[in-house]
C-alpha positions as CSV (number, residue, x, y, z in Angstrom):
1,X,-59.0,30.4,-36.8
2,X,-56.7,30.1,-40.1
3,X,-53.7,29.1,-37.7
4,X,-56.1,26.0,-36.1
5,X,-57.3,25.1,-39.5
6,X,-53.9,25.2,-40.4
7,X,-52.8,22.8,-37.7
8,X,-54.8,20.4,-37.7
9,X,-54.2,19.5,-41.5
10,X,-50.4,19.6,-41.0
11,X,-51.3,17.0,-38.0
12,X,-53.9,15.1,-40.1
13,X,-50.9,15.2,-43.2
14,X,-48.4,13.7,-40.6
15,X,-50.7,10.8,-39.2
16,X,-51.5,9.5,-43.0
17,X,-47.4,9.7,-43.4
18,X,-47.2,7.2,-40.7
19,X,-49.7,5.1,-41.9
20,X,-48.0,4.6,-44.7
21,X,-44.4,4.0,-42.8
22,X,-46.3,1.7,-40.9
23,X,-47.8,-0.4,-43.5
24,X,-44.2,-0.5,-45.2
25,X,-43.4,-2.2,-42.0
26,X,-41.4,1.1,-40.1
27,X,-42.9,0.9,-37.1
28,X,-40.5,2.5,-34.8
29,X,-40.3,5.6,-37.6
30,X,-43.8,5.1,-38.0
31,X,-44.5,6.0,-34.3
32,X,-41.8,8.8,-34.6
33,X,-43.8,10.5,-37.0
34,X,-47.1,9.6,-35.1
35,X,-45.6,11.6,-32.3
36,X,-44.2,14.6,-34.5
37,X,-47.6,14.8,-36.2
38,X,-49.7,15.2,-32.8
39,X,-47.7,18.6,-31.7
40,X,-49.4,20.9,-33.9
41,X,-53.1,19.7,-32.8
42,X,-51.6,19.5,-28.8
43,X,-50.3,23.3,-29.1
44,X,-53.9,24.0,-31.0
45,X,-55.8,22.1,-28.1
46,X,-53.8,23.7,-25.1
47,X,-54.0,27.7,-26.5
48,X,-51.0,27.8,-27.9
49,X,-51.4,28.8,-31.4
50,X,-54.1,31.4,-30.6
51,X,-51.9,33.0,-28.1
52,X,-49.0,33.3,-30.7
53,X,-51.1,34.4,-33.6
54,X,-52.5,36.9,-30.8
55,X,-49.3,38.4,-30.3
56,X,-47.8,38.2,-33.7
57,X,-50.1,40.9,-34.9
58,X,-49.9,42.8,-31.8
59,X,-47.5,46.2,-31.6
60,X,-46.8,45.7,-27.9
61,X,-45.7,42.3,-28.3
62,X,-43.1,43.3,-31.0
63,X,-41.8,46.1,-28.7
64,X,-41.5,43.7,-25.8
65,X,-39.4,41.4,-28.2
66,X,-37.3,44.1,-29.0
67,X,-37.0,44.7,-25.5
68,X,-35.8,41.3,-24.8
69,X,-33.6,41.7,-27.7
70,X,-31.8,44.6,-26.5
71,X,-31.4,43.0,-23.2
72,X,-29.7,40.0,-24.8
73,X,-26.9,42.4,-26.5
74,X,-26.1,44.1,-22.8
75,X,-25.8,40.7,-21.3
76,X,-23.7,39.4,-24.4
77,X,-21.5,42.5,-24.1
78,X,-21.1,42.7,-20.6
79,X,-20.0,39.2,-20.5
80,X,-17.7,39.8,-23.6
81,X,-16.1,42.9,-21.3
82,X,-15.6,40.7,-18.0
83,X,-13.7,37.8,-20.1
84,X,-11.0,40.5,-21.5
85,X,-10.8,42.0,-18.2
86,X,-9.1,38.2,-17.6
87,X,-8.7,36.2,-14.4
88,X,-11.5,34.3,-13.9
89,X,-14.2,35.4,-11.4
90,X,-12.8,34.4,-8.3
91,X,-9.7,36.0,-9.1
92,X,-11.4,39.5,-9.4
93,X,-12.6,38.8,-5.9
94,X,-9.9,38.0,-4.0
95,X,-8.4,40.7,-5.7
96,X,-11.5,43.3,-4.8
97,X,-11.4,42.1,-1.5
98,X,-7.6,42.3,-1.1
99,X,-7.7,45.9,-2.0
100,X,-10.8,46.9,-0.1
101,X,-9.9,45.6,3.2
102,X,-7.4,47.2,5.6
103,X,-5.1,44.8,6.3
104,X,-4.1,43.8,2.4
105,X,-1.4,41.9,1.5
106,X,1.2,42.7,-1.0
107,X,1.1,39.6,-3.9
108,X,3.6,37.6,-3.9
109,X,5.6,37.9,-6.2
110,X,6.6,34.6,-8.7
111,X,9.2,32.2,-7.8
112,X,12.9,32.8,-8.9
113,X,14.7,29.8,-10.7
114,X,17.7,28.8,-8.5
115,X,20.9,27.7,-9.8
116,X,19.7,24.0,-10.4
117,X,16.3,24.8,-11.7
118,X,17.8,26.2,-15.1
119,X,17.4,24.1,-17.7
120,X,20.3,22.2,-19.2
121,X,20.8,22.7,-22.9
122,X,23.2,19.9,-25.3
123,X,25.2,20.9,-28.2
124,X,23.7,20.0,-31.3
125,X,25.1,16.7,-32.7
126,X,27.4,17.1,-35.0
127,X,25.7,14.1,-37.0
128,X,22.3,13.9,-37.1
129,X,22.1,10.7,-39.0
130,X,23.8,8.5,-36.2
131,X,21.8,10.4,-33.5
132,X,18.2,9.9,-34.7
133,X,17.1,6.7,-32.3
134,X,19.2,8.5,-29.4
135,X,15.9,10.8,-28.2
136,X,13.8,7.8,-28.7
137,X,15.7,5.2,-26.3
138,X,16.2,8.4,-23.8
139,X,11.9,8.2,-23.4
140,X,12.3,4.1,-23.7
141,X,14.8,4.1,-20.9
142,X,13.4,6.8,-18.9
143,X,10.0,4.4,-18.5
144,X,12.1,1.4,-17.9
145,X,11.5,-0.5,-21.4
Protein backbone atom coordinates (compact mmCIF):
# COMPACT_ATOMS: atom_id res chain seq x y z
CA UNK A 1 0.00 0.00 0.00
CA UNK A 2 3.08 2.45 0.86
CA UNK A 3 4.65 1.30 -2.56
CA UNK A 4 1.09 2.51 -4.56
CA UNK A 5 0.90 5.59 -2.35
CA UNK A 6 4.28 6.04 -3.23
CA UNK A 7 3.69 5.75 -7.00
CA UNK A 8 1.21 7.57 -7.70
CA UNK A 9 2.75 10.91 -6.08
CA UNK A 10 5.97 10.27 -8.02
CA UNK A 11 3.46 10.13 -11.17
CA UNK A 12 1.29 13.02 -9.97
CA UNK A 13 5.02 15.05 -9.20
CA UNK A 14 5.95 14.14 -12.95
CA UNK A 15 2.62 15.33 -14.66
CA UNK A 16 2.82 18.95 -12.74
CA UNK A 17 6.66 18.95 -14.12
CA UNK A 18 5.24 18.84 -17.59
CA UNK A 19 2.74 21.25 -17.10
CA UNK A 20 5.14 23.52 -16.34
CA UNK A 21 7.53 22.50 -19.53
CA UNK A 22 4.50 22.83 -21.37
CA UNK A 23 3.45 26.17 -20.40
CA UNK A 24 7.22 27.38 -21.02
CA UNK A 25 6.35 26.32 -24.47
CA UNK A 26 8.47 22.56 -24.44
CA UNK A 27 6.08 20.65 -25.77
CA UNK A 28 7.97 17.82 -27.20
CA UNK A 29 9.92 17.57 -23.56
CA UNK A 30 6.78 18.28 -22.12
CA UNK A 31 5.15 15.12 -23.53
CA UNK A 32 8.46 13.26 -22.76
CA UNK A 33 7.99 13.75 -19.31
CA UNK A 34 4.16 13.21 -19.59
CA UNK A 35 5.09 9.72 -20.69
CA UNK A 36 7.96 9.14 -18.05
CA UNK A 37 5.55 10.29 -15.38
CA UNK A 38 2.66 7.69 -16.29
CA UNK A 39 5.07 4.44 -15.71
CA UNK A 40 4.93 4.36 -12.15
CA UNK A 41 0.84 4.54 -11.93
CA UNK A 42 0.80 1.88 -15.19
CA UNK A 43 3.17 -0.66 -13.20
CA UNK A 44 0.80 0.24 -9.94
CA UNK A 45 -2.47 -0.35 -12.17
CA UNK A 46 -1.13 -3.65 -13.92
CA UNK A 47 0.26 -5.46 -10.37
CA UNK A 48 3.48 -4.71 -10.76
CA UNK A 49 4.55 -2.95 -7.68
CA UNK A 50 2.64 -5.27 -5.37
CA UNK A 51 4.19 -8.24 -6.87
CA UNK A 52 7.78 -6.71 -6.29
CA UNK A 53 7.11 -5.44 -2.88
CA UNK A 54 5.69 -9.07 -2.45
CA UNK A 55 8.85 -10.60 -3.20
CA UNK A 56 11.20 -8.16 -1.80
CA UNK A 57 10.38 -9.14 1.70
CA UNK A 58 10.04 -12.68 0.80
CA UNK A 59 13.07 -15.31 1.83
CA UNK A 60 12.32 -17.57 -1.11
CA UNK A 61 12.52 -14.89 -3.53
CA UNK A 62 16.04 -13.82 -2.39
CA UNK A 63 17.19 -17.46 -2.49
CA UNK A 64 15.83 -17.78 -6.01
CA UNK A 65 17.86 -14.56 -6.95
CA UNK A 66 20.81 -15.95 -5.61
CA UNK A 67 20.03 -18.94 -7.56
CA UNK A 68 19.94 -16.97 -10.72
CA UNK A 69 22.94 -15.31 -9.62
CA UNK A 70 25.01 -18.28 -9.23
CA UNK A 71 23.78 -19.44 -12.57
CA UNK A 72 25.02 -16.20 -14.22
CA UNK A 73 28.82 -16.86 -12.86
CA UNK A 74 28.78 -20.74 -14.43
CA UNK A 75 27.58 -19.41 -17.70
CA UNK A 76 30.13 -16.30 -17.51
CA UNK A 77 32.90 -18.80 -16.64
CA UNK A 78 32.12 -21.47 -18.88
CA UNK A 79 32.07 -19.01 -21.74
CA UNK A 80 35.35 -17.34 -20.36
CA UNK A 81 36.92 -21.26 -20.50
CA UNK A 82 35.66 -22.01 -24.26
CA UNK A 83 37.18 -18.49 -25.62
CA UNK A 84 40.92 -19.54 -24.17
CA UNK A 85 40.36 -22.90 -25.39
CA UNK A 86 40.61 -20.74 -29.00
CA UNK A 87 39.31 -21.58 -32.45
CA UNK A 88 36.10 -20.49 -32.74
CA UNK A 89 33.16 -22.96 -32.39
CA UNK A 90 33.12 -24.41 -35.67
CA UNK A 91 36.62 -25.08 -35.44
CA UNK A 92 36.13 -27.33 -32.31
CA UNK A 93 33.73 -29.23 -34.36
CA UNK A 94 35.28 -30.06 -37.27
CA UNK A 95 37.96 -30.85 -35.16
CA UNK A 96 35.67 -33.31 -32.70
CA UNK A 97 34.26 -34.77 -35.56
CA UNK A 98 37.58 -35.29 -37.39
CA UNK A 99 38.86 -37.19 -34.40
CA UNK A 100 35.79 -39.12 -33.65
CA UNK A 101 35.05 -40.58 -36.99
CA UNK A 102 36.96 -43.43 -38.53
CA UNK A 103 38.14 -42.30 -41.55
CA UNK A 104 40.02 -38.87 -40.15
CA UNK A 105 42.25 -37.07 -42.00
CA UNK A 106 45.59 -35.93 -40.97
CA UNK A 107 45.62 -31.69 -41.14
CA UNK A 108 47.29 -30.34 -43.54
CA UNK A 109 49.88 -29.02 -42.76
CA UNK A 110 50.69 -24.91 -43.78
CA UNK A 111 52.05 -23.95 -46.96
CA UNK A 112 55.88 -23.67 -47.54
CA UNK A 113 57.23 -20.38 -49.11
CA UNK A 114 58.98 -21.34 -52.50
CA UNK A 115 61.96 -19.75 -53.76
CA UNK A 116 60.05 -16.61 -55.23
CA UNK A 117 57.61 -16.22 -52.40
CA UNK A 118 60.50 -14.86 -49.97
CA UNK A 119 60.41 -11.52 -49.60
CA UNK A 120 62.94 -9.20 -51.08
CA UNK A 121 64.78 -6.95 -48.61
CA UNK A 122 66.91 -3.35 -50.00
CA UNK A 123 70.02 -2.18 -48.42
CA UNK A 124 69.37 0.75 -46.39
CA UNK A 125 70.24 4.05 -48.26
CA UNK A 126 73.16 5.27 -47.58
CA UNK A 127 71.49 8.88 -47.44
CA UNK A 128 68.39 9.17 -45.98
CA UNK A 129 67.89 12.81 -46.74
CA UNK A 130 67.88 12.34 -50.68
CA UNK A 131 65.71 9.14 -50.28
CA UNK A 132 62.74 10.51 -48.24
CA UNK A 133 60.01 11.16 -51.32
CA UNK A 134 61.48 7.76 -52.96
CA UNK A 135 58.77 5.38 -50.87
CA UNK A 136 56.18 7.99 -51.49
CA UNK A 137 56.38 7.99 -55.49
CA UNK A 138 56.84 3.96 -55.26
CA UNK A 139 52.83 4.05 -53.75
CA UNK A 140 52.15 7.11 -56.29
CA UNK A 141 53.40 5.10 -59.17
CA UNK A 142 52.26 1.76 -58.14
CA UNK A 143 48.35 3.38 -58.42
CA UNK A 144 49.25 5.01 -61.66
CA UNK A 145 49.35 8.84 -60.42
Amino acid sequence: MIAETVCSAVSAAGLGIAVVTAYRKRYLTAVRIAAYSLVPIGLVMTGVVEWLADSAFSPTAWAGFGVLGVAWVLFMTTRAVERRRGGTRKERRAAARAAGGPDAAAPASPPSLGQGARPTTRPAPANRGEDDFSDIEAILKKHGI
